[in-house]
N, CA, C and O atoms as a GROMACS GRO file, in nm:
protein
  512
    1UNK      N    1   7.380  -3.566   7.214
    1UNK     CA    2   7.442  -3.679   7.278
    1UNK      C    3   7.358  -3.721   7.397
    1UNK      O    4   7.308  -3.641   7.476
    2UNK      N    5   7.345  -3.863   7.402
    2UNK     CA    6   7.275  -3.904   7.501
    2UNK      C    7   7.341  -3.895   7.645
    2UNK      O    8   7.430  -3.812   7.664
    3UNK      N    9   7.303  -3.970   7.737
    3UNK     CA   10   7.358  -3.943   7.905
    3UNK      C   11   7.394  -4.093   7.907
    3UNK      O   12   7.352  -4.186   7.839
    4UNK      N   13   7.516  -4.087   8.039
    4UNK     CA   14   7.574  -4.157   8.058
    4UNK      C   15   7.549  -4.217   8.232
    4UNK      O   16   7.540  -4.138   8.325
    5UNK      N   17   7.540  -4.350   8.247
    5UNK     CA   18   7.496  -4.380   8.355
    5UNK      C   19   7.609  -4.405   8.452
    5UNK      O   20   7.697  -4.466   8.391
    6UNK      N   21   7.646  -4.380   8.591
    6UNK     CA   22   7.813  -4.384   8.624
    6UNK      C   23   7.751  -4.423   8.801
    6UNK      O   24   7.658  -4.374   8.865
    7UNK      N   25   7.828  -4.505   8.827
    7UNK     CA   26   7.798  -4.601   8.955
    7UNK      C   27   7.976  -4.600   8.985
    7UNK      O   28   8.078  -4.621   8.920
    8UNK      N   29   7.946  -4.570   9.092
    8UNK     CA   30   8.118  -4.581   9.179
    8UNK      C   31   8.092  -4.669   9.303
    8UNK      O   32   8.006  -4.642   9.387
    9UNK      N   33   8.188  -4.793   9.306
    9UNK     CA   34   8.165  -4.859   9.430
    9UNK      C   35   8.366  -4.883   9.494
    9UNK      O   36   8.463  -4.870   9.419
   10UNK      N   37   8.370  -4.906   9.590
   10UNK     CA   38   8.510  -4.937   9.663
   10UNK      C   39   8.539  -5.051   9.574
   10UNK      O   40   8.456  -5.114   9.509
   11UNK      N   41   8.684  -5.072   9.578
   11UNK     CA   42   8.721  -5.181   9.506
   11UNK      C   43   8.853  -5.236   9.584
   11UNK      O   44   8.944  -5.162   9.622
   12UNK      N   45   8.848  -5.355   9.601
   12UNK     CA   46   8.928  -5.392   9.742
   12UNK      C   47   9.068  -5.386   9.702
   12UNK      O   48   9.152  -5.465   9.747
   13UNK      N   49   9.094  -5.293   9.618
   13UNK     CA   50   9.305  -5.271   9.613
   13UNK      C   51   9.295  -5.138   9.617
   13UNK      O   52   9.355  -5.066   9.536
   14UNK      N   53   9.180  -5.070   9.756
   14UNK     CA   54   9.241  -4.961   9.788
   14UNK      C   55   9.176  -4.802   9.721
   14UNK      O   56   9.153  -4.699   9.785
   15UNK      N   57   9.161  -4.822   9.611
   15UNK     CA   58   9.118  -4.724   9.518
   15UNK      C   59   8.948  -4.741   9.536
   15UNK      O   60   8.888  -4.792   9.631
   16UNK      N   61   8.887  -4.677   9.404
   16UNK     CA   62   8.754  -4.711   9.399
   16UNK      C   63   8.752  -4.747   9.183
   16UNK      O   64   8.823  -4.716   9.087
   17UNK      N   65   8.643  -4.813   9.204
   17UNK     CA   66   8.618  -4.800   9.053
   17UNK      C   67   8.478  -4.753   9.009
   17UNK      O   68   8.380  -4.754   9.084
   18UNK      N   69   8.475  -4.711   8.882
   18UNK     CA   70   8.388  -4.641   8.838
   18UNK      C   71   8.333  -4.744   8.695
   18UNK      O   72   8.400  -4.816   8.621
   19UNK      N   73   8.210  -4.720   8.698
   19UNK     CA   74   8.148  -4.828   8.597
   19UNK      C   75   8.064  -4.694   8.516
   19UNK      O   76   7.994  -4.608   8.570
   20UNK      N   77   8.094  -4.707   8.380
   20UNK     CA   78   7.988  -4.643   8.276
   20UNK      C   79   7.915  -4.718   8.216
   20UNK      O   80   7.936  -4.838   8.201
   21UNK      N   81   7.810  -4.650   8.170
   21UNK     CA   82   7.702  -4.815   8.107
   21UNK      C   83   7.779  -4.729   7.965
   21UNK      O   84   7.801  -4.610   7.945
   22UNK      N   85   7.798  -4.815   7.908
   22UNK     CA   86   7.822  -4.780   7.758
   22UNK      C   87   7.784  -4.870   7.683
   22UNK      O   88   7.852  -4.860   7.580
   23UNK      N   89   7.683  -4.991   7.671
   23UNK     CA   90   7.692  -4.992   7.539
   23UNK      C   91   7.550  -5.136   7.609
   23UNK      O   92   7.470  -5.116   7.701
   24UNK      N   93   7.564  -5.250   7.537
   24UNK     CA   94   7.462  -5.368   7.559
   24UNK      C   95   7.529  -5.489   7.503
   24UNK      O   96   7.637  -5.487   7.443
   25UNK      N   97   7.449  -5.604   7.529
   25UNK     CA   98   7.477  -5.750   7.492
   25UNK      C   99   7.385  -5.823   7.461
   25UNK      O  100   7.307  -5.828   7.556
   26UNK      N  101   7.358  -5.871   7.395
   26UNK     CA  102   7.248  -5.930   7.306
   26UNK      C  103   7.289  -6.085   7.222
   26UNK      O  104   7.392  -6.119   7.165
   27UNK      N  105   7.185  -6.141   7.240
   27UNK     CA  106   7.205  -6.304   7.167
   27UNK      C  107   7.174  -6.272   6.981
   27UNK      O  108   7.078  -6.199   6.954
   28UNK      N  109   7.233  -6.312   6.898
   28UNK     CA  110   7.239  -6.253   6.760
   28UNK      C  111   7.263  -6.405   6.692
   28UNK      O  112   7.384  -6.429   6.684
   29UNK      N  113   7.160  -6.536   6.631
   29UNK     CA  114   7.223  -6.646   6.595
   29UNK      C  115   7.294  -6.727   6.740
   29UNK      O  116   7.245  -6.752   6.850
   30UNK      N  117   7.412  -6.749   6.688
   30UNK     CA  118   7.512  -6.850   6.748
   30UNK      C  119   7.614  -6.753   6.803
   30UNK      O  120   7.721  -6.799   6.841
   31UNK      N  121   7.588  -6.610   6.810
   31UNK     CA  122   7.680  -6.544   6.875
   31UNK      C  123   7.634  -6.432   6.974
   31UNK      O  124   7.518  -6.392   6.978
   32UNK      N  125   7.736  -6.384   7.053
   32UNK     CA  126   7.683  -6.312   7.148
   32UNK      C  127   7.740  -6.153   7.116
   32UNK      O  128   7.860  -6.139   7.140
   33UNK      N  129   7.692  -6.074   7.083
   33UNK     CA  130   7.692  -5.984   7.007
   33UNK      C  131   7.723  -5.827   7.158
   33UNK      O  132   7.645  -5.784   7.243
   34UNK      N  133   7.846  -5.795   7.129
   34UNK     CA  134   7.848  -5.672   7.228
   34UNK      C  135   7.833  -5.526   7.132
   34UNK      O  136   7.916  -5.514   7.041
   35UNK      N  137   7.765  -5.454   7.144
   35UNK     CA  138   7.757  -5.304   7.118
   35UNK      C  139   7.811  -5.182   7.183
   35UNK      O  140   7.733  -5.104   7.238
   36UNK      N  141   7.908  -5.166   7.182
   36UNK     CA  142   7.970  -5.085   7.272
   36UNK      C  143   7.972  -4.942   7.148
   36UNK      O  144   8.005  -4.939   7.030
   37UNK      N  145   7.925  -4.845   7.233
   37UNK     CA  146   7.893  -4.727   7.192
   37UNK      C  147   7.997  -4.642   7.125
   37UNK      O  148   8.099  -4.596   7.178
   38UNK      N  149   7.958  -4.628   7.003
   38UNK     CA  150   8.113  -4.504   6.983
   38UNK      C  151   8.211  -4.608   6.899
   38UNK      O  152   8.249  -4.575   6.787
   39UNK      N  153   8.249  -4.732   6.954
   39UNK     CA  154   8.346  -4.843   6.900
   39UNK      C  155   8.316  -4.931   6.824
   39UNK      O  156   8.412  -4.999   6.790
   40UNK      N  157   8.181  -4.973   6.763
   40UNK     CA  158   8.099  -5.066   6.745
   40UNK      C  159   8.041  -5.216   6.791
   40UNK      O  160   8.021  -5.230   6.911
   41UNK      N  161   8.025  -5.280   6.741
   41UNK     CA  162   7.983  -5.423   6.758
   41UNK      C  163   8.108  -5.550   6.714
   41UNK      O  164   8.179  -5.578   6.617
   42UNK      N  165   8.085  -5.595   6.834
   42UNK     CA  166   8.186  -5.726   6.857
   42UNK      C  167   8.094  -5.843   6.876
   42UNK      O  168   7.973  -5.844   6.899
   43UNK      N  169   8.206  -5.972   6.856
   43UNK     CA  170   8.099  -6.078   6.891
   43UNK      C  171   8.210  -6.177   6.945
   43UNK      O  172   8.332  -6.178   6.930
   44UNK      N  173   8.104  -6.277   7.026
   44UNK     CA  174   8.184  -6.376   7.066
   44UNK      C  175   8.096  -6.485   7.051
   44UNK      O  176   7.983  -6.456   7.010
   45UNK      N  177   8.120  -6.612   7.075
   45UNK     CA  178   8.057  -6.786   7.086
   45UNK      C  179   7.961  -6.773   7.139
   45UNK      O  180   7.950  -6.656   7.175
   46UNK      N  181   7.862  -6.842   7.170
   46UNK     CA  182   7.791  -6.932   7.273
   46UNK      C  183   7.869  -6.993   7.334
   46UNK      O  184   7.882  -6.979   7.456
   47UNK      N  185   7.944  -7.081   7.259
   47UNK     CA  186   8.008  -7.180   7.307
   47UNK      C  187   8.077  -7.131   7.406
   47UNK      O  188   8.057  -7.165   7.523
   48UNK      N  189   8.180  -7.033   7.367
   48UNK     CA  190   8.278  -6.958   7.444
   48UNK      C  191   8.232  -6.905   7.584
   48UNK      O  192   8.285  -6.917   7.694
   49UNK      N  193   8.128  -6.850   7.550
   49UNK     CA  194   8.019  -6.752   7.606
   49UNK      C  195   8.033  -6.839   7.768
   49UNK      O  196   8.091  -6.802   7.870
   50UNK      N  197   7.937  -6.991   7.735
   50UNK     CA  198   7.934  -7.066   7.816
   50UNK      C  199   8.045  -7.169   7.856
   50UNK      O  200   8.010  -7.259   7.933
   51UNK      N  201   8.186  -7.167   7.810
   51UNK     CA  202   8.310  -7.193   7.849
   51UNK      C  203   8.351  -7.064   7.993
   51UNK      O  204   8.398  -7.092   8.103
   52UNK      N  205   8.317  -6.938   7.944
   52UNK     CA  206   8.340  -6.859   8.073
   52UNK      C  207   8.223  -6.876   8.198
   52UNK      O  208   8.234  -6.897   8.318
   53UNK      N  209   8.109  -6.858   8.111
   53UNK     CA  210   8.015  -6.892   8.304
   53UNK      C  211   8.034  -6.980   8.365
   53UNK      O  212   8.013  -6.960   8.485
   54UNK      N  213   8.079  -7.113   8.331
   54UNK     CA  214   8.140  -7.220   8.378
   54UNK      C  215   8.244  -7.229   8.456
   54UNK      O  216   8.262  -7.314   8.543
   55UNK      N  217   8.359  -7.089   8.407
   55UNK     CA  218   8.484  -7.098   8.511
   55UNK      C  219   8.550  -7.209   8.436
   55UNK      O  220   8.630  -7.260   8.514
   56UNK      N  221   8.554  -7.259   8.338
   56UNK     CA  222   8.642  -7.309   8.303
   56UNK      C  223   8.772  -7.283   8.216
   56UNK      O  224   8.859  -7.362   8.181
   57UNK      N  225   8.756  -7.115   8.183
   57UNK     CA  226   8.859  -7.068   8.078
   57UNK      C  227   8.820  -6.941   8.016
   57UNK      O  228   8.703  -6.903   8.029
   58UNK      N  229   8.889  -6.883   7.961
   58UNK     CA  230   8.854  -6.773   7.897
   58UNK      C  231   8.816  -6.784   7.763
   58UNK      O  232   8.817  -6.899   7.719
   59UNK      N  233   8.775  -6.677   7.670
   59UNK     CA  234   8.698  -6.703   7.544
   59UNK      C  235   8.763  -6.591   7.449
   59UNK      O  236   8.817  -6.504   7.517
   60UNK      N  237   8.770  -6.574   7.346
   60UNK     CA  238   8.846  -6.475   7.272
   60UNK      C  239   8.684  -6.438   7.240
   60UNK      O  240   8.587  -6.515   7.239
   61UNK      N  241   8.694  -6.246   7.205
   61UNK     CA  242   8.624  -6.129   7.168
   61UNK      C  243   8.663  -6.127   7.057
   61UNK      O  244   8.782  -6.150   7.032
   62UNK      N  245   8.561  -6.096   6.952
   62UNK     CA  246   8.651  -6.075   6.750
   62UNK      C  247   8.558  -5.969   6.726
   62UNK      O  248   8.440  -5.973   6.758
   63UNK      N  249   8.612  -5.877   6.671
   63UNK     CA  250   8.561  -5.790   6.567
   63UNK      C  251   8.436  -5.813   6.531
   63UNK      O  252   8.431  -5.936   6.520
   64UNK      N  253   8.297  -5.755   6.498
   64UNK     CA  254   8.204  -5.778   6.440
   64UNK      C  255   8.238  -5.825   6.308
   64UNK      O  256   8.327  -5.768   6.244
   65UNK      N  257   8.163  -5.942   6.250
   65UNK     CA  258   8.165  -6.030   6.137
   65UNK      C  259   8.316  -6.014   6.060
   65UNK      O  260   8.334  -5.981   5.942
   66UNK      N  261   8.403  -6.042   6.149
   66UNK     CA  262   8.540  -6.106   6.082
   66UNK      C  263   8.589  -6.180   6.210
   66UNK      O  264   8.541  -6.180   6.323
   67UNK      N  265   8.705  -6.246   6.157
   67UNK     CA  266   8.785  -6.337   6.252
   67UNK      C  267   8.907  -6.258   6.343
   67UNK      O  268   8.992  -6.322   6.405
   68UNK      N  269   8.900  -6.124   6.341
   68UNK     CA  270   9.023  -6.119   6.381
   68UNK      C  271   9.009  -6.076   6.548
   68UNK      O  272   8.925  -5.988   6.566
   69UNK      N  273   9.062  -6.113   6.642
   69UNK     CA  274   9.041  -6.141   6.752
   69UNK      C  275   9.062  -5.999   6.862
   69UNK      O  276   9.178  -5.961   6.878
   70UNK      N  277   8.977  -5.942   6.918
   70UNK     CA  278   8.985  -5.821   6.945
   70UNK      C  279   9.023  -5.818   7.093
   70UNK      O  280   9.115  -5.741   7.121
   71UNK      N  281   8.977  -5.879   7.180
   71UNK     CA  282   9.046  -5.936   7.300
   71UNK      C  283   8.957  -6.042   7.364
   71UNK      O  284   8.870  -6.098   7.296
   72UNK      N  285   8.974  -6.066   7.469
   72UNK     CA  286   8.920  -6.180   7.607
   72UNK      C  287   8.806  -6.208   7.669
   72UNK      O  288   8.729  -6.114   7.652
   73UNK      N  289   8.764  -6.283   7.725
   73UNK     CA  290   8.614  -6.286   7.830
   73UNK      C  291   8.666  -6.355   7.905
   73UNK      O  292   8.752  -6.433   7.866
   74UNK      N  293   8.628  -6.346   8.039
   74UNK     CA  294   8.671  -6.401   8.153
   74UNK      C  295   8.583  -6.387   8.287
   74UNK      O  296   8.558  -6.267   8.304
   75UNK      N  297   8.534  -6.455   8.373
   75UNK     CA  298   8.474  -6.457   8.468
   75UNK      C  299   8.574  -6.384   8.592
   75UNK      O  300   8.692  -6.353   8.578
   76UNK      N  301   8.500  -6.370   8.702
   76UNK     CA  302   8.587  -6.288   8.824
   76UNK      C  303   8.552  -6.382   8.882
   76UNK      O  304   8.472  -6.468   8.847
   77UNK      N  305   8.637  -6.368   9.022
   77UNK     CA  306   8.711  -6.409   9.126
   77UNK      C  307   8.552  -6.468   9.180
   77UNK      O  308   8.530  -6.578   9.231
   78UNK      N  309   8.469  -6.380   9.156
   78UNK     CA  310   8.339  -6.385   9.280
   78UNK      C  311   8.238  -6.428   9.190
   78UNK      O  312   8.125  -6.428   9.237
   79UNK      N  313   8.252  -6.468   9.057
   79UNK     CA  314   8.167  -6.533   8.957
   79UNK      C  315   8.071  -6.457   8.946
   79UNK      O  316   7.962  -6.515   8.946
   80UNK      N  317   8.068  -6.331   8.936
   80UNK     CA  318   7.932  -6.238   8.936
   80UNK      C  319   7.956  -6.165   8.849
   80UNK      O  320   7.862  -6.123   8.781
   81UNK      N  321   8.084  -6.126   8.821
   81UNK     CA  322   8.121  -6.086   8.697
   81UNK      C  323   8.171  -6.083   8.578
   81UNK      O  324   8.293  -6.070   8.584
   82UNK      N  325   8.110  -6.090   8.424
   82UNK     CA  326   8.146  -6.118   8.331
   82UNK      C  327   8.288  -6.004   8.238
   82UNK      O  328   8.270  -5.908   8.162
   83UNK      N  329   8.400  -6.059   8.280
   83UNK     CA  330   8.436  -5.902   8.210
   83UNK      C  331   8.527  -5.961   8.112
   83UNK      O  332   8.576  -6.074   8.109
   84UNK      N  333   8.542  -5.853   8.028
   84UNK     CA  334   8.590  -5.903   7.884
   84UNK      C  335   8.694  -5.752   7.864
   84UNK      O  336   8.686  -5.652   7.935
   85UNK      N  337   8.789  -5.772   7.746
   85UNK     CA  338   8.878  -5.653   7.708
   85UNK      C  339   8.869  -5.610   7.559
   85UNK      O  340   8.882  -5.713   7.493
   86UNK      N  341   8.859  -5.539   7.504
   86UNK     CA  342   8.846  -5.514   7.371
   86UNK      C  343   8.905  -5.395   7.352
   86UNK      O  344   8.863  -5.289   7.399
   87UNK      N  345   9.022  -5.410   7.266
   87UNK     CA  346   9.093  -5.308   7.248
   87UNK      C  347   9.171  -5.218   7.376
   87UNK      O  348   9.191  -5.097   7.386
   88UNK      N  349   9.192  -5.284   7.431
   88UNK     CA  350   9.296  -5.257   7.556
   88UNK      C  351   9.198  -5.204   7.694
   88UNK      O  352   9.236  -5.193   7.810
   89UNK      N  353   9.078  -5.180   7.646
   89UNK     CA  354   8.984  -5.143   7.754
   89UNK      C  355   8.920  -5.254   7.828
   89UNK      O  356   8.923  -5.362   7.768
   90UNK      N  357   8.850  -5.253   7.970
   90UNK     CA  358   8.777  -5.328   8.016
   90UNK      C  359   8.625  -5.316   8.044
   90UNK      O  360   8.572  -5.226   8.108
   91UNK      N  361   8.576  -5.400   7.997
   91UNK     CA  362   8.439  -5.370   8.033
   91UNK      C  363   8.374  -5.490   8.117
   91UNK      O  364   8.438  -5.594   8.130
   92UNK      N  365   8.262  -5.477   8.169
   92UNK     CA  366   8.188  -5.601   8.271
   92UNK      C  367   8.046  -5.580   8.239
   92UNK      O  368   7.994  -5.479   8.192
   93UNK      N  369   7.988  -5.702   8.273
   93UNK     CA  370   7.815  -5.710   8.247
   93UNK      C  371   7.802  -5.831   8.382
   93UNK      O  372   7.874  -5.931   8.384
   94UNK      N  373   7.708  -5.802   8.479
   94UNK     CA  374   7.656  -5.909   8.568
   94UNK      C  375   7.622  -6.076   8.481
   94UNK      O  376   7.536  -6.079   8.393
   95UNK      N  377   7.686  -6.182   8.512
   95UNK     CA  378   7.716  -6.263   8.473
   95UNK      C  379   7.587  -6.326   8.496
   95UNK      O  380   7.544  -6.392   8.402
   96UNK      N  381   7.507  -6.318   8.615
   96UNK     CA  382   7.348  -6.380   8.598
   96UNK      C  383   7.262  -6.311   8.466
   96UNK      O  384   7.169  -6.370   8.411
   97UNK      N  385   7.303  -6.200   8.434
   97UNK     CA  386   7.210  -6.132   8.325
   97UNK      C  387   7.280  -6.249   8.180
   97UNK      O  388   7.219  -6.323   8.103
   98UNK      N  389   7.424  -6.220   8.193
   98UNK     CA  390   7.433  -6.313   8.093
   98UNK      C  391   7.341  -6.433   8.051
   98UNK      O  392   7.255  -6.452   7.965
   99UNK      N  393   7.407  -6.515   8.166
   99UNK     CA  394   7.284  -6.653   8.155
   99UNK      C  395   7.158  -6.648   8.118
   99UNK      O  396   7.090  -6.730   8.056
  100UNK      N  397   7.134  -6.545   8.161
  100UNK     CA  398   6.983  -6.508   8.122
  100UNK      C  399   6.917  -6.470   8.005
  100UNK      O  400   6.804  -6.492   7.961
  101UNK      N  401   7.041  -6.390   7.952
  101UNK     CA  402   7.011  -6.348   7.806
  101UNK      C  403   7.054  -6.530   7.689
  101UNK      O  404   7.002  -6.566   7.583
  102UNK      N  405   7.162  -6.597   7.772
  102UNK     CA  406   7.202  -6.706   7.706
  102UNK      C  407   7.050  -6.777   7.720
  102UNK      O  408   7.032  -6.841   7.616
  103UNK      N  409   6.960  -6.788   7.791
  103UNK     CA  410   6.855  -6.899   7.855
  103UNK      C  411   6.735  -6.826   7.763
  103UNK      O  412   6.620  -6.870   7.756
  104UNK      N  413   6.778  -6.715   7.701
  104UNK     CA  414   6.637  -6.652   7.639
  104UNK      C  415   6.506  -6.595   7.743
  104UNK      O  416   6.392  -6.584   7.698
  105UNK      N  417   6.540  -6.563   7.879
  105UNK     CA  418   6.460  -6.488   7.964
  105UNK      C  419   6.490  -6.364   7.965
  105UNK      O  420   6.390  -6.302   8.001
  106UNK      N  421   6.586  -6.287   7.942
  106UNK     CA  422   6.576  -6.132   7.931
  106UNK      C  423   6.677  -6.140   7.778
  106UNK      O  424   6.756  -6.226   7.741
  107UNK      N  425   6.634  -6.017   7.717
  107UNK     CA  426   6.678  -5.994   7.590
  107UNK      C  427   6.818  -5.941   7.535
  107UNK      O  428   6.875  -5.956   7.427
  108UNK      N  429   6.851  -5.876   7.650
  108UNK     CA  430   7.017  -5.786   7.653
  108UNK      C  431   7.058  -5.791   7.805
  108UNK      O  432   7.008  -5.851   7.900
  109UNK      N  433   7.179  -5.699   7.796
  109UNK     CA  434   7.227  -5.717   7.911
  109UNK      C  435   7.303  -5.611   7.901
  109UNK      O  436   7.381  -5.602   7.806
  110UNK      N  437   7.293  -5.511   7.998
  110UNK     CA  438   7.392  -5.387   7.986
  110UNK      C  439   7.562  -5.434   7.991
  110UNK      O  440   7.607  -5.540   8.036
  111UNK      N  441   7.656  -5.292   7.917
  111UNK     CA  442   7.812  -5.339   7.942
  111UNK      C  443   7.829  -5.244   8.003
  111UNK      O  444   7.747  -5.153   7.996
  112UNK      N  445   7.926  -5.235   8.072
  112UNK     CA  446   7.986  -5.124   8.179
  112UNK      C  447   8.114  -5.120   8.144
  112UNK      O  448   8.175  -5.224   8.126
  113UNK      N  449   8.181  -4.979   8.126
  113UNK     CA  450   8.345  -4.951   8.070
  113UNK      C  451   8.425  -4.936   8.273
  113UNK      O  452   8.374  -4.864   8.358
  114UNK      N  453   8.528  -5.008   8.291
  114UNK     CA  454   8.551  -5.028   8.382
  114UNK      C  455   8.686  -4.900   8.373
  114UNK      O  456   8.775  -4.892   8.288
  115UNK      N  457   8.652  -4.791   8.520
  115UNK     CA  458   8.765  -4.720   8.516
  115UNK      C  459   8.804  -4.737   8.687
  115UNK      O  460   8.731  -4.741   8.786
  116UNK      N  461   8.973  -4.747   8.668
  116UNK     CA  462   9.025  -4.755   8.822
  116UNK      C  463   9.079  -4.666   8.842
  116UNK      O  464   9.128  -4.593   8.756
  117UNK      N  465   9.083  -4.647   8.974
  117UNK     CA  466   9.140  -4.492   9.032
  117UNK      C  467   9.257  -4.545   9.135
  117UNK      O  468   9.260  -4.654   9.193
  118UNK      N  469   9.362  -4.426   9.140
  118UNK     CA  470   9.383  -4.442   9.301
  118UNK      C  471   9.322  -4.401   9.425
  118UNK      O  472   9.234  -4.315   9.437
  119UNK      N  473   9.374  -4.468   9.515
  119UNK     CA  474   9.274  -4.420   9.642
  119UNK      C  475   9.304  -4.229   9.653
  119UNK      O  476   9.212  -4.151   9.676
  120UNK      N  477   9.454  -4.183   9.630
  120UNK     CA  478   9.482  -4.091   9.652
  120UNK      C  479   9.404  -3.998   9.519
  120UNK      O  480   9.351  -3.888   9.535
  121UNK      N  481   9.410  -4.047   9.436
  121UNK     CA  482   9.303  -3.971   9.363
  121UNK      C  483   9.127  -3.949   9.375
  121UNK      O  484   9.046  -3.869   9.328
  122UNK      N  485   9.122  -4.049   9.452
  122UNK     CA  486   9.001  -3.998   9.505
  122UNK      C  487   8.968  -3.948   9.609
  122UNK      O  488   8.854  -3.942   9.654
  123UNK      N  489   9.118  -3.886   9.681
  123UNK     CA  490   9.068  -3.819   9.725
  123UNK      C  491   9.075  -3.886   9.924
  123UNK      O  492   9.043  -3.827  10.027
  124UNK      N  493   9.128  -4.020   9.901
  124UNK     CA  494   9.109  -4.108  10.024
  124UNK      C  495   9.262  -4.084  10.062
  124UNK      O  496   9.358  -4.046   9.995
  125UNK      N  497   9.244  -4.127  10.216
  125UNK     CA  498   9.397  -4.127  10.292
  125UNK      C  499   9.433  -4.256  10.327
  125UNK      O  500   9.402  -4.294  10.440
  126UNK      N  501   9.513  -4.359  10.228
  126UNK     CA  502   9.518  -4.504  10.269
  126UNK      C  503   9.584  -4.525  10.375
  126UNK      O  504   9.583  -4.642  10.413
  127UNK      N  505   9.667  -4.414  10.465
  127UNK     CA  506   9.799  -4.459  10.572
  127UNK      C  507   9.713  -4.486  10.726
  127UNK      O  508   9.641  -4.407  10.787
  128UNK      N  509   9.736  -4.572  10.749
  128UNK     CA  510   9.670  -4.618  10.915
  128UNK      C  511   9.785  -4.652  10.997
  128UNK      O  512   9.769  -4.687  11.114
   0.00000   0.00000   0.00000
């Protein structure tokens, strides 16, 4: 089994979150193709793709090569992040890499499995 890459930063409700790289994103045709490790390959639009960097709406996630709709894409609050749900999980990819992979200047784009904690589980004392 390969290694797993794990970045913990504060997350402003208190807790912290933890990011795993698990898997990649890649332009495939007319779709944007996620690989998430272990779960397989999903895909979503262009179109869609670029309905979320826009901020104008969210985009449905489907199953690799069928229609049936696996979950969401959605931009954040701070437009830096691309995060999407598939199968009740969350994952994120830096939303400039997106574009980038959409613009054909870099080739993929890492995904990150998004885990939240409480503050008290990590260990922090929230009472002031």
């Amino acid at each position: 089994m390969g290694f797993v890459v794990r970045s913990e930063k504060p997350a402003q409700s208190q807790g912290k979150r933890i990011f795993d790289r698990i898997g990649r994103m890649f332009l495939s045709g007319e779709c944007l193709r996620i690989g998430i490790d272990g779960s397989g390959v999903f895909d979503m639009s262009v179109n869609g793709a670029g309905i979320v960097l826009l901020g104008l709406g969210e985009a449905d996630v489907y199953d690799g090569g069928s229609a049936l709709s696996s979950g969401t894409a959605w931009l954040s609050k701070s437009r830096k992040g691309f995060y999407f749900s598939i199968r009740g999980q969350t994952f994120v990819t830096p939303a400039d890499r997106v574009r980038k992979v959409l613009e054909g200047l870099h080739r993929k784009a890492p995904v990150f499995l998004v885990h939240e904690t409480e503050a008290r589980e990590a260990g922090k004392d929230t009472s002031d």
